[in-house]
PyMOL commands that place a pseudoatom at each C-alpha (Angstrom):
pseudoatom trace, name=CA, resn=UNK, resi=1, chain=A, elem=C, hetatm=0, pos=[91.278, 114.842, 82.353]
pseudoatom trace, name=CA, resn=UNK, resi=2, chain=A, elem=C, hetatm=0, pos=[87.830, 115.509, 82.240]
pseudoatom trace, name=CA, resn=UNK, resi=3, chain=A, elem=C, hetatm=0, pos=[85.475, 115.709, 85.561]
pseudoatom trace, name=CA, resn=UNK, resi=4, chain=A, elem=C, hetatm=0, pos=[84.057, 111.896, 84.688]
pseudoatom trace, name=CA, resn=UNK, resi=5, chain=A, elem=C, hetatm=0, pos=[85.541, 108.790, 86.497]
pseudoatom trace, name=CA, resn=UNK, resi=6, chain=A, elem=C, hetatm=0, pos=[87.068, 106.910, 83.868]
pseudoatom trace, name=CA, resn=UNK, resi=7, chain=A, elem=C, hetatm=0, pos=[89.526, 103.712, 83.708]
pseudoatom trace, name=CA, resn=UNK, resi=8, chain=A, elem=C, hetatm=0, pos=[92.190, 103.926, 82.053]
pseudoatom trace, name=CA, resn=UNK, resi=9, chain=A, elem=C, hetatm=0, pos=[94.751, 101.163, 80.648]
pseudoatom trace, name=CA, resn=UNK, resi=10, chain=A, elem=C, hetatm=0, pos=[98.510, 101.879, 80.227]
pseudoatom trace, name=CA, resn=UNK, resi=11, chain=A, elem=C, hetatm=0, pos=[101.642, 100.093, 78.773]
pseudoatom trace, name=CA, resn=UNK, resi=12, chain=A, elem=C, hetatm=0, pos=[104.173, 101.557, 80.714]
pseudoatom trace, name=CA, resn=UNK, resi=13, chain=A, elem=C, hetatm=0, pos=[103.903, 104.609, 83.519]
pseudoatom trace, name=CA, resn=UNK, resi=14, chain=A, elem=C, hetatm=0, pos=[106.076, 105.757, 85.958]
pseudoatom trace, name=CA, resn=UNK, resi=15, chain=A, elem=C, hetatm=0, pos=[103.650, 105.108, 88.961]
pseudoatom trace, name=CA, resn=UNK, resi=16, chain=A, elem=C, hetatm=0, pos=[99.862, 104.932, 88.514]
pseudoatom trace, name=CA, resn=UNK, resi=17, chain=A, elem=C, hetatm=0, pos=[99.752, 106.948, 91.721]
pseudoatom trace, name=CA, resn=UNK, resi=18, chain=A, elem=C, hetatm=0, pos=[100.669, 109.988, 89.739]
pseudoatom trace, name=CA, resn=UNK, resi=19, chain=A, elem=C, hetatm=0, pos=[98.337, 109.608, 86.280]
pseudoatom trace, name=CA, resn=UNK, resi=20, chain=A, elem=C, hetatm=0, pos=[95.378, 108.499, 89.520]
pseudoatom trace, name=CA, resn=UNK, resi=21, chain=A, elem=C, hetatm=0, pos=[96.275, 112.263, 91.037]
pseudoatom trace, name=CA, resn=UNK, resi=22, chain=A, elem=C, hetatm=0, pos=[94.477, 114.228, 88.362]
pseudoatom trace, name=CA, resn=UNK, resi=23, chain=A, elem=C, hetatm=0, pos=[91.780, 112.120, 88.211]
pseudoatom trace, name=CA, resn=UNK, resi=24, chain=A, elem=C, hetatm=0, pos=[87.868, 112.531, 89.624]
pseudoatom trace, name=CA, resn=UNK, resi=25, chain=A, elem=C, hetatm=0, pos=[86.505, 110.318, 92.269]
pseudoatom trace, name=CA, resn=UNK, resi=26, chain=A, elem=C, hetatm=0, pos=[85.705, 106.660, 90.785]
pseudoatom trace, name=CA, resn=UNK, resi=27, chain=A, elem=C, hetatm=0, pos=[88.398, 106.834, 88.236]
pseudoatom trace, name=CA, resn=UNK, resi=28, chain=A, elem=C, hetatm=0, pos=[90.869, 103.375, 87.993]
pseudoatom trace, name=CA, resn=UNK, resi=29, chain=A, elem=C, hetatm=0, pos=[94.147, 103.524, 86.186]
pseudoatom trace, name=CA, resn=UNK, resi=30, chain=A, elem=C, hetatm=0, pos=[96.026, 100.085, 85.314]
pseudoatom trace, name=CA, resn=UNK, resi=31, chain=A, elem=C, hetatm=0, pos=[99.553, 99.535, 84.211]
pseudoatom trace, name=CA, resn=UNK, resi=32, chain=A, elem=C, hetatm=0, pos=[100.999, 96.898, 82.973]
pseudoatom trace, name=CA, resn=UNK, resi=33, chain=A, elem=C, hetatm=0, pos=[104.478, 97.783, 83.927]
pseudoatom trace, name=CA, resn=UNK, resi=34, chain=A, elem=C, hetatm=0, pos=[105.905, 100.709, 86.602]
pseudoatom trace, name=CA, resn=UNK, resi=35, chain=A, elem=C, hetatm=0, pos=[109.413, 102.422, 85.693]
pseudoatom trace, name=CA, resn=UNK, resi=36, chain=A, elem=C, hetatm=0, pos=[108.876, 104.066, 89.806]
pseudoatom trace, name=CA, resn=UNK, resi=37, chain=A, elem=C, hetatm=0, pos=[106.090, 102.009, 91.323]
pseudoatom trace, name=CA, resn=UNK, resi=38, chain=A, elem=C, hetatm=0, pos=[106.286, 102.926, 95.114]
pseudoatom trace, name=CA, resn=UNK, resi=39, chain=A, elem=C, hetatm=0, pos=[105.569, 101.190, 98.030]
pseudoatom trace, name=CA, resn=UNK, resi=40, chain=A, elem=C, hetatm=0, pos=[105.004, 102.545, 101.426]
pseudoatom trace, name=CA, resn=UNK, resi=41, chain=A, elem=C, hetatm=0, pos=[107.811, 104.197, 103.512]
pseudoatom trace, name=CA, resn=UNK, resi=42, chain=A, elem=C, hetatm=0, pos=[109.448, 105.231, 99.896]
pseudoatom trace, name=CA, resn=UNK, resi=43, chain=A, elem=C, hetatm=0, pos=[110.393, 101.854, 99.206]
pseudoatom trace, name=CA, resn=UNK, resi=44, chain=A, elem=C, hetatm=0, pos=[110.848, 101.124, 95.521]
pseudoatom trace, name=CA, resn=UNK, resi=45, chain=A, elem=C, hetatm=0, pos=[108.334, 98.498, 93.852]
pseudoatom trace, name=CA, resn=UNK, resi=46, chain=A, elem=C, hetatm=0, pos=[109.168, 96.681, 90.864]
pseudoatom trace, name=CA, resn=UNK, resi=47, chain=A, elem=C, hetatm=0, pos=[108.215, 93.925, 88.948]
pseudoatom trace, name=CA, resn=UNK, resi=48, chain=A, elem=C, hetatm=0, pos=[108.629, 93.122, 85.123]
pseudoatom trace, name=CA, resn=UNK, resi=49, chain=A, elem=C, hetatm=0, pos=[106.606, 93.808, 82.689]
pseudoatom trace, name=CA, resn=UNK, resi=50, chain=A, elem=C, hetatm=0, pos=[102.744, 91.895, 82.576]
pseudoatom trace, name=CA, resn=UNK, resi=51, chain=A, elem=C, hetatm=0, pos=[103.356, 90.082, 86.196]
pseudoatom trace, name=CA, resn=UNK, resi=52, chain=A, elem=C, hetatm=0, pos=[101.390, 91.989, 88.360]
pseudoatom trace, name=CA, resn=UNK, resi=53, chain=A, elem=C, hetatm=0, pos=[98.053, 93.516, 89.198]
pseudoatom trace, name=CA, resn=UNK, resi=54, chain=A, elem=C, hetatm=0, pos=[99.038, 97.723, 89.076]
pseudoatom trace, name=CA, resn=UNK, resi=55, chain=A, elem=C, hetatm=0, pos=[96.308, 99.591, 89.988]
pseudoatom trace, name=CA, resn=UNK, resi=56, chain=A, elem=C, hetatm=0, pos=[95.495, 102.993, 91.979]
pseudoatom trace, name=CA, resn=UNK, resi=57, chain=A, elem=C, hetatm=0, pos=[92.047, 103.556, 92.447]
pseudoatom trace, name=CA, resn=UNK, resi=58, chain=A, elem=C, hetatm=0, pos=[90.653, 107.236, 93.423]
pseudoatom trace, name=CA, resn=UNK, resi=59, chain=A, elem=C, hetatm=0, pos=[88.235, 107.098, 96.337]
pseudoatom trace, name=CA, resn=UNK, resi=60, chain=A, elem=C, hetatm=0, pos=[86.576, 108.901, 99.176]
pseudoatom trace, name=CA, resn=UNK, resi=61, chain=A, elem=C, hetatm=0, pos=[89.105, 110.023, 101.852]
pseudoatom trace, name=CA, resn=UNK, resi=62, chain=A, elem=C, hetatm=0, pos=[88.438, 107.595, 104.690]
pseudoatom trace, name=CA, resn=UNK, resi=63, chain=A, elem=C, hetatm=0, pos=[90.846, 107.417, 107.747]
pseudoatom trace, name=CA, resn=UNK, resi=64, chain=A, elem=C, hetatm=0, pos=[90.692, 103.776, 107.675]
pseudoatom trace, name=CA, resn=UNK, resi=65, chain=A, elem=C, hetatm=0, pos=[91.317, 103.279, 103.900]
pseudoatom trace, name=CA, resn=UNK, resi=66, chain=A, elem=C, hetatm=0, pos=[94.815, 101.303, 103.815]
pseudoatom trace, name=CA, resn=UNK, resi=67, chain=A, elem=C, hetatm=0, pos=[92.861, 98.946, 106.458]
pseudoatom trace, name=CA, resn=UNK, resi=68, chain=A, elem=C, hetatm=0, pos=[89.379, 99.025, 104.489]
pseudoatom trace, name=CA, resn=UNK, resi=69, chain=A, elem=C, hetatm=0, pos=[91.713, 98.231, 101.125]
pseudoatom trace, name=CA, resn=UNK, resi=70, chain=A, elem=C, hetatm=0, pos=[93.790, 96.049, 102.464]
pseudoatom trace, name=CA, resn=UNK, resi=71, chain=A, elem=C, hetatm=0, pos=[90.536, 93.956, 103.364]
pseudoatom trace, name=CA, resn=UNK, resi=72, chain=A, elem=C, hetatm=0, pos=[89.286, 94.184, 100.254]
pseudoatom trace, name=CA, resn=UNK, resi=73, chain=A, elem=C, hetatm=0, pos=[92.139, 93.192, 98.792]
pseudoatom trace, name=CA, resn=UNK, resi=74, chain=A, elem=C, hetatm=0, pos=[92.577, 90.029, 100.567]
pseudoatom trace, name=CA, resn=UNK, resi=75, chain=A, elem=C, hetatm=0, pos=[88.728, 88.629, 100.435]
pseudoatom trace, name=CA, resn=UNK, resi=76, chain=A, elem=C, hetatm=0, pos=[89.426, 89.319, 96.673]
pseudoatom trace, name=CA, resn=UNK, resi=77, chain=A, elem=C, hetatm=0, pos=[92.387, 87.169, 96.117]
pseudoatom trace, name=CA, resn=UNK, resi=78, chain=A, elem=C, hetatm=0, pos=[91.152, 84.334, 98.104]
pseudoatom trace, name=CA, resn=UNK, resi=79, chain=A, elem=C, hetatm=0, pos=[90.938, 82.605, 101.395]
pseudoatom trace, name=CA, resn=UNK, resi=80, chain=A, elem=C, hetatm=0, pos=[94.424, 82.014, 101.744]
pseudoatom trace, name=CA, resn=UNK, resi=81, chain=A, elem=C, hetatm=0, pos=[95.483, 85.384, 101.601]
pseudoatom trace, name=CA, resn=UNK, resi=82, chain=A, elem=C, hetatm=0, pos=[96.575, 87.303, 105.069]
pseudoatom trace, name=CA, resn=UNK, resi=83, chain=A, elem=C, hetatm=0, pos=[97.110, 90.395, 106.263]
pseudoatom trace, name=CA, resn=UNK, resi=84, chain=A, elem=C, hetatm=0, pos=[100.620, 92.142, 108.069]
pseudoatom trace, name=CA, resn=UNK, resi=85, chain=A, elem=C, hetatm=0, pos=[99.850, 95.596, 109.632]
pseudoatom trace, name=CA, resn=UNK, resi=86, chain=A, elem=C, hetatm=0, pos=[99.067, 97.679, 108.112]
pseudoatom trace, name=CA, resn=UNK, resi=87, chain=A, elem=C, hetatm=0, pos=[98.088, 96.700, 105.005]
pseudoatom trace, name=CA, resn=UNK, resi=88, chain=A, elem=C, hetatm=0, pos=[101.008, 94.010, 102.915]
pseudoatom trace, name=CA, resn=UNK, resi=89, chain=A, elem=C, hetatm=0, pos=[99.338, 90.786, 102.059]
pseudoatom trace, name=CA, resn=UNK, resi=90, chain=A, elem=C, hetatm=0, pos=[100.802, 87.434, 102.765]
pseudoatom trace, name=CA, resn=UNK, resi=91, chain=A, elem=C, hetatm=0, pos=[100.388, 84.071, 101.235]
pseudoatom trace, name=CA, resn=UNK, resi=92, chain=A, elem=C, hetatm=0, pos=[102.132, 81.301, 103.543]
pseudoatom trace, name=CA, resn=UNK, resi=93, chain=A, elem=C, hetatm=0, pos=[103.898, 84.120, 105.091]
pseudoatom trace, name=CA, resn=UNK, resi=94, chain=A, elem=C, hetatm=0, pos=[105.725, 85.589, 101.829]
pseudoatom trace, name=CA, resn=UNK, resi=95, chain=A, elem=C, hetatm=0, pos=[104.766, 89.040, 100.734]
pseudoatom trace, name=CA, resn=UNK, resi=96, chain=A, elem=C, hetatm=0, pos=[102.119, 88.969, 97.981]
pseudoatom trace, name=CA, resn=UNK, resi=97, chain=A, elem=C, hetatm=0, pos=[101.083, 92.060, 97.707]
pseudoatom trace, name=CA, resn=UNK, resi=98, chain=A, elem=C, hetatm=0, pos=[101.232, 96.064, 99.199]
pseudoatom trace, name=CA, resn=UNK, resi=99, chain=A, elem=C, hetatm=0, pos=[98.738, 98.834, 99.517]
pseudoatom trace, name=CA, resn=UNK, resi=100, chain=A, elem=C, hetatm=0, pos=[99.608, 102.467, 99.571]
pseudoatom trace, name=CA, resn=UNK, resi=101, chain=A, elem=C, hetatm=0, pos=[97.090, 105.469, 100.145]
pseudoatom trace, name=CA, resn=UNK, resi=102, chain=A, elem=C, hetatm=0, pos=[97.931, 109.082, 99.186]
pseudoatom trace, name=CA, resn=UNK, resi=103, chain=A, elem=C, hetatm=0, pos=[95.233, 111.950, 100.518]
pseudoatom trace, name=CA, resn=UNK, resi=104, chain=A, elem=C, hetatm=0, pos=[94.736, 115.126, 99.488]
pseudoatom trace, name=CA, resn=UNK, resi=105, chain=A, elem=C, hetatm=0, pos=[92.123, 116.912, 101.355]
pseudoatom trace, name=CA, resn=UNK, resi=106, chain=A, elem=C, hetatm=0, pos=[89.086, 116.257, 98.541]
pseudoatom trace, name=CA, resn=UNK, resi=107, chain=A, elem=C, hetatm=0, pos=[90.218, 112.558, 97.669]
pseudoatom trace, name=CA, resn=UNK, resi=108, chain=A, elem=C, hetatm=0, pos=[92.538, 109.265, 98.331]
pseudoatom trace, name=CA, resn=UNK, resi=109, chain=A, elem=C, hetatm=0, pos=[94.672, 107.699, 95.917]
pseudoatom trace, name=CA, resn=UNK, resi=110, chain=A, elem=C, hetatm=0, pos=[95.293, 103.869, 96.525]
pseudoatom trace, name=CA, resn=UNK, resi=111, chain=A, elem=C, hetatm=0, pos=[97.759, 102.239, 95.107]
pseudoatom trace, name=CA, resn=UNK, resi=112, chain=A, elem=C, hetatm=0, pos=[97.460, 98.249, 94.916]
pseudoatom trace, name=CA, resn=UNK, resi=113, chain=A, elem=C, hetatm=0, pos=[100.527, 95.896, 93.609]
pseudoatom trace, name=CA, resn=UNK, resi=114, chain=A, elem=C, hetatm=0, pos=[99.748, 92.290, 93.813]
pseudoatom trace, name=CA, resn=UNK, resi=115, chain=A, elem=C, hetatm=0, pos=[102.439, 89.602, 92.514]
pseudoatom trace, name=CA, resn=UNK, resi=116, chain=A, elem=C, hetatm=0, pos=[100.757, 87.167, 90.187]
pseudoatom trace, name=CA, resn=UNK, resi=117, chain=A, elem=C, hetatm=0, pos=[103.222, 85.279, 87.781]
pseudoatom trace, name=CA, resn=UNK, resi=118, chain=A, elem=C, hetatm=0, pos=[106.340, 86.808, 89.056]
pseudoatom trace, name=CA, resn=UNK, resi=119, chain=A, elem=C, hetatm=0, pos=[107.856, 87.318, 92.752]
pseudoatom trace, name=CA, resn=UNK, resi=120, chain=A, elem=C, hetatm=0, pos=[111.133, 88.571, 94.315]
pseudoatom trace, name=CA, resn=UNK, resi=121, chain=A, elem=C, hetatm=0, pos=[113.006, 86.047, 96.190]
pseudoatom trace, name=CA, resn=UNK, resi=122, chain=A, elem=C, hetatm=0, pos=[110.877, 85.031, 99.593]
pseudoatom trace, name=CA, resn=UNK, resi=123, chain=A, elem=C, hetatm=0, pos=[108.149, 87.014, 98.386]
pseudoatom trace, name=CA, resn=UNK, resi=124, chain=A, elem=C, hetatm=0, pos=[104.516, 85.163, 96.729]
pseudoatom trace, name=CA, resn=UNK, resi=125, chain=A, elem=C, hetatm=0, pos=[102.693, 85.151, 93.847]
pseudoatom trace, name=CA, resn=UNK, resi=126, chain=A, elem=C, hetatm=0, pos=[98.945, 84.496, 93.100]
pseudoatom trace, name=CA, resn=UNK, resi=127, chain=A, elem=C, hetatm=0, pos=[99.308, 82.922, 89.409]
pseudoatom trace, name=CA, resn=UNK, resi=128, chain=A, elem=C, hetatm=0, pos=[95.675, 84.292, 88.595]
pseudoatom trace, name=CA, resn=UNK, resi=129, chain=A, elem=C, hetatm=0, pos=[93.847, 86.107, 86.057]
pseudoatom trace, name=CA, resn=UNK, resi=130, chain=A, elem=C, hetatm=0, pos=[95.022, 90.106, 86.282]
pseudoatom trace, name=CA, resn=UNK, resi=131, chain=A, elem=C, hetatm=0, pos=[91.574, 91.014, 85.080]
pseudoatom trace, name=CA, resn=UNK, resi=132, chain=A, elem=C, hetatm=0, pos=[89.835, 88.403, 86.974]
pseudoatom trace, name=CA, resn=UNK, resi=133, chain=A, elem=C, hetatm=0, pos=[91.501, 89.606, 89.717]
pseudoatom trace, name=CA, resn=UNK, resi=134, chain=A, elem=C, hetatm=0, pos=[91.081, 93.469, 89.286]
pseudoatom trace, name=CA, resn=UNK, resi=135, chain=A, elem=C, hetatm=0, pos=[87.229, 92.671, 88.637]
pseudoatom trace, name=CA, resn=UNK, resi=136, chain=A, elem=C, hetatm=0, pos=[87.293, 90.863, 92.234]
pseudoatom trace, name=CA, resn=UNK, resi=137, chain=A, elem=C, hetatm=0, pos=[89.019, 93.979, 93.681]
pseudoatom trace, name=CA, resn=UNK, resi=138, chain=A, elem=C, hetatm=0, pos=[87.112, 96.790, 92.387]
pseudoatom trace, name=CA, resn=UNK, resi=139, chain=A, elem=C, hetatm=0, pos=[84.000, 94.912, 93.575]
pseudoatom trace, name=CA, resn=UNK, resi=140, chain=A, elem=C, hetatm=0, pos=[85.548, 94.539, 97.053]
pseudoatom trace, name=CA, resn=UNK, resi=141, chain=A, elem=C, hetatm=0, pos=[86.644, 97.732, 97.580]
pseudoatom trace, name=CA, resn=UNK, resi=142, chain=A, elem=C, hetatm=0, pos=[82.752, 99.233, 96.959]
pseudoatom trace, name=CA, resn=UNK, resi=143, chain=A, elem=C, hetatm=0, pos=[81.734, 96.712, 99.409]
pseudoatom trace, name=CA, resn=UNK, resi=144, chain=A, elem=C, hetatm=0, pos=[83.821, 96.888, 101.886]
pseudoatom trace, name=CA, resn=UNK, resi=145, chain=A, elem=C, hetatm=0, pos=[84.260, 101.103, 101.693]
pseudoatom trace, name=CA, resn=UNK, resi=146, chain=A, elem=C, hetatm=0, pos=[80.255, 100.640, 101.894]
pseudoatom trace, name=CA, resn=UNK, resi=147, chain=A, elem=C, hetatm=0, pos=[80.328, 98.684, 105.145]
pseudoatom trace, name=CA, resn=UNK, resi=148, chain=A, elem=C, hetatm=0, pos=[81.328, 100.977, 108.167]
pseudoatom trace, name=CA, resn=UNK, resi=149, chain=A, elem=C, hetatm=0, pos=[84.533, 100.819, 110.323]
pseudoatom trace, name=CA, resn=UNK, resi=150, chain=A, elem=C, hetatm=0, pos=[83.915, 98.586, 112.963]
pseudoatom trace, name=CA, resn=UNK, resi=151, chain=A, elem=C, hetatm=0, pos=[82.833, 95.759, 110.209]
pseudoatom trace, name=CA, resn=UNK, resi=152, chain=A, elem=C, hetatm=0, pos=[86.471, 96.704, 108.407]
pseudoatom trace, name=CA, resn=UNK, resi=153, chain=A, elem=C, hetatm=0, pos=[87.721, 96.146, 111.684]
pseudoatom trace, name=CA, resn=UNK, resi=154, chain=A, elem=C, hetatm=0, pos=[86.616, 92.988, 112.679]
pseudoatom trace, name=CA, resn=UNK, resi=155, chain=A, elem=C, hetatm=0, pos=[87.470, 91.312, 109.204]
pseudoatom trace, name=CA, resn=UNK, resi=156, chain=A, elem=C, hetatm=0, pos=[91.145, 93.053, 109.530]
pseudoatom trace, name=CA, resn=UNK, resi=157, chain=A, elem=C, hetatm=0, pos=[91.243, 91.137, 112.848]
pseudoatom trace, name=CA, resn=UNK, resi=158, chain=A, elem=C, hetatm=0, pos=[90.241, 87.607, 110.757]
pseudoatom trace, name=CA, resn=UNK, resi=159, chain=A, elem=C, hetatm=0, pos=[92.372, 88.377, 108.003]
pseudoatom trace, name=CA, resn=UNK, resi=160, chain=A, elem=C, hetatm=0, pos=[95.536, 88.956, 110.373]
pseudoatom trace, name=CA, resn=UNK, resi=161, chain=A, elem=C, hetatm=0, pos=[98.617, 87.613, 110.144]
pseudoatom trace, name=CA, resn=UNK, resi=162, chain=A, elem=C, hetatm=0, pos=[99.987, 90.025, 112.697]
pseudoatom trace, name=CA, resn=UNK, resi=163, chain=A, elem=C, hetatm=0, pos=[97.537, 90.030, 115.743]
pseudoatom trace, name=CA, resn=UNK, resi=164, chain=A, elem=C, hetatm=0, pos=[99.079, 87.846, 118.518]
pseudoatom trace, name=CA, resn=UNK, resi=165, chain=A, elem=C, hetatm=0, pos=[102.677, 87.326, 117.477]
pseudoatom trace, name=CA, resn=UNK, resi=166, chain=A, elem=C, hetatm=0, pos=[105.781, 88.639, 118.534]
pseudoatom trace, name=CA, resn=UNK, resi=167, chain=A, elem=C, hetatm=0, pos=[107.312, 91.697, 116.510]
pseudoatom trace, name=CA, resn=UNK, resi=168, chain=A, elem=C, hetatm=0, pos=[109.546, 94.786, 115.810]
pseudoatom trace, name=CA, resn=UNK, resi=169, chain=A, elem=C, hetatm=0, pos=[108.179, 97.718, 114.694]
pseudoatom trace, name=CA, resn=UNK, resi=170, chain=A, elem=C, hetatm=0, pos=[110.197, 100.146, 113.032]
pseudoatom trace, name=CA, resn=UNK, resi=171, chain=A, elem=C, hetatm=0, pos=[109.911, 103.699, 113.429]
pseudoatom trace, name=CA, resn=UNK, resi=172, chain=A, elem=C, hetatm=0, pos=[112.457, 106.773, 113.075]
pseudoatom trace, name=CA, resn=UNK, resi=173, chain=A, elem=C, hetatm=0, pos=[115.122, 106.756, 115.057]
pseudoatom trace, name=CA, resn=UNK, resi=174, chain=A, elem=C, hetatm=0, pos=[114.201, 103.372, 117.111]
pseudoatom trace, name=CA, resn=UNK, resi=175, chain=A, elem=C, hetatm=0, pos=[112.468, 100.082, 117.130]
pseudoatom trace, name=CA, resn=UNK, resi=176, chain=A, elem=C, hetatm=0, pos=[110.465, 98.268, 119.234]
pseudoatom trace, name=CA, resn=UNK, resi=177, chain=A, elem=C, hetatm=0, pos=[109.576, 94.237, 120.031]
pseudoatom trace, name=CA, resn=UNK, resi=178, chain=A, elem=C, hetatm=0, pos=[106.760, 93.396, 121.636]
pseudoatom trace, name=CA, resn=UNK, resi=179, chain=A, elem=C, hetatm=0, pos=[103.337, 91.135, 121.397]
pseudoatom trace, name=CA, resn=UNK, resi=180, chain=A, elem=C, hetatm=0, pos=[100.912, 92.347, 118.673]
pseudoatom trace, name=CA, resn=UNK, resi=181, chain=A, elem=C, hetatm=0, pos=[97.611, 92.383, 120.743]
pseudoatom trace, name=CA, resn=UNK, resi=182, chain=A, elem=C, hetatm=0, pos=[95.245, 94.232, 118.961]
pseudoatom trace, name=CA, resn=UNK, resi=183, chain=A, elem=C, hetatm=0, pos=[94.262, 97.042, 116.814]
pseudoatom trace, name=CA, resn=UNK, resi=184, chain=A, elem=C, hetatm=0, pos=[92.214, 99.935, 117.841]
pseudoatom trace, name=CA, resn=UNK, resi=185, chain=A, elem=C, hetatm=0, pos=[89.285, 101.420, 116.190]
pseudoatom trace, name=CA, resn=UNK, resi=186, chain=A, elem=C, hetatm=0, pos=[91.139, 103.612, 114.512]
pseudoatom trace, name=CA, resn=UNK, resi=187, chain=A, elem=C, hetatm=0, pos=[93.415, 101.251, 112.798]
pseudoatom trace, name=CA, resn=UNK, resi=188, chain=A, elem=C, hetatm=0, pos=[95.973, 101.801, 115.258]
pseudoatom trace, name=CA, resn=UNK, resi=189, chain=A, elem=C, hetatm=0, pos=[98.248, 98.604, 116.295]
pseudoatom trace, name=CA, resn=UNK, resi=190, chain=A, elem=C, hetatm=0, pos=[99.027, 97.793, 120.352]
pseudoatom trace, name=CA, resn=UNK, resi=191, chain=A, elem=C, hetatm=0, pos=[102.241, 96.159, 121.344]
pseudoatom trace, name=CA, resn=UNK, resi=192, chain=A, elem=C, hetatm=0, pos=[102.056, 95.520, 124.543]
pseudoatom trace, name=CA, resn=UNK, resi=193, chain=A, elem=C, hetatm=0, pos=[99.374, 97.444, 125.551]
pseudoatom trace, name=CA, resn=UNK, resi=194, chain=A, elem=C, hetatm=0, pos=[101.219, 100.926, 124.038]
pseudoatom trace, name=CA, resn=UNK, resi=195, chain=A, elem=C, hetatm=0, pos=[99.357, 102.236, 120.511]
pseudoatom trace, name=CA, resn=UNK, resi=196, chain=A, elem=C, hetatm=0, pos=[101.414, 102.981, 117.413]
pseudoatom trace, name=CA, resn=UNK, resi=197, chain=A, elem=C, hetatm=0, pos=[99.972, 104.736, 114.221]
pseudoatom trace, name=CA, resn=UNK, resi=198, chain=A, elem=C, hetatm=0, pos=[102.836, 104.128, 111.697]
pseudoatom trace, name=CA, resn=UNK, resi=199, chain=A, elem=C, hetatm=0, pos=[106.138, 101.886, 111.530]
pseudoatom trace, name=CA, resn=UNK, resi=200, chain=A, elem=C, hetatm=0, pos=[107.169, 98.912, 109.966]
pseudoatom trace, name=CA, resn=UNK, resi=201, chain=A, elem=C, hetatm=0, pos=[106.243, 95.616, 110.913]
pseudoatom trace, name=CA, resn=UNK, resi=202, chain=A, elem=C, hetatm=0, pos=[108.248, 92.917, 110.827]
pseudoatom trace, name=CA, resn=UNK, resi=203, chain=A, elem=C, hetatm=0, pos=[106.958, 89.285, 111.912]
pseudoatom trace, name=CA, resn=UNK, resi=204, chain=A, elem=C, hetatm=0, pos=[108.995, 87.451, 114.312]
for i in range(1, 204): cmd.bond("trace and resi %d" % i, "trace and resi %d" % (i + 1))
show_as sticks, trace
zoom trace
């Protein structure tokens, strides 16, 4: 790979995450099928061939990217579209979409899966253009990774599907149920009034 940004399109990969890794700042690389798509938490992703948006984008490391993505992500596919902490995206409460963000210390590779003509059970789909769509999203993420943190912020708070509802978050070893009060500047999700950086959220 040369030291250009580039986008590349592929038939079938194994994870765009890992053709993204070698690739300079800038660079987008779309699939239109996964053999190993992952999600966060090592959870498999799949979907068959042509029915999703697969994309990993290589950008600036930014300790708010999954929020600052997940943002853009939802302003790009519409209105409608919410967001779970930290970063899934729901359409009337089914899971449309995921975001995953790998660093390394000179860049961030962000992963985006969005269902669009095919869902798992209980999950969403968008049924819109994929390249409409990826157009939308590449635009959003430049604006939104443009507009500061405490902007990101507030829109994650407008965008939430999370804030203000009862849940269990998952973590290692033990969960916990609580009200979802806020998030903190940093990204960070309260439960009653204690701070957590990482778990699962599930909606309750």
């Amino acid at each position: 790979m040369g030291d250009e940004p580039e986008t590349v399109y592929l038939e079938s990969v194994s994870s765009t995450q890992d053709i993204a890794r070698e690739m300079p700042i800038g660079s987008i690389v779309v699939a239109d099928h996964q053999s190993a798509g992952r999600g966060r938490m090592d959870r498999r992703w799949e979907a068959p061939e042509g029915t999703a948006l697969l994309v990993s984008f290589v950008l600036q490391p930014d300790p708010l990217l999954s929020l600052t993505v997940g943002v853009a992500a939802a302003e790009a596919c519409g209105p409608q579209v919410r967001l779970k902490w930290p970063n899934d995206l729901l359409l009337d409460g089914g899971k449309l979409g995921g975001i995953l963000v790998e660093t390394t210390p000179s860049k961030a590779i962000c992963g985006v899966g969005i269902n669009l003509t095919w869902a798992p059970e209980g999950a969403a789909m968008l049924k819109q253009s994929r390249d409409e769509l990826l157009e939308r999203l590449r635009a959003s993420i430049e604006l939104w990774s443009a507009a500061g943190p405490s902007a990101v912020i507030d829109r994650w708070r407008q965008r939430s599907d999370t804030l203000g509802r009862r849940v269990r978050l998952t973590l290692p070893g033990r969960s916990i149920e609580g009200i979802a009060e806020d998030i903190t500047a940093r990204g960070e999700l309260i439960i009653d009034g204690e701070t957590y950086s990482a778990g699962s959220v599930t909606h309750l």
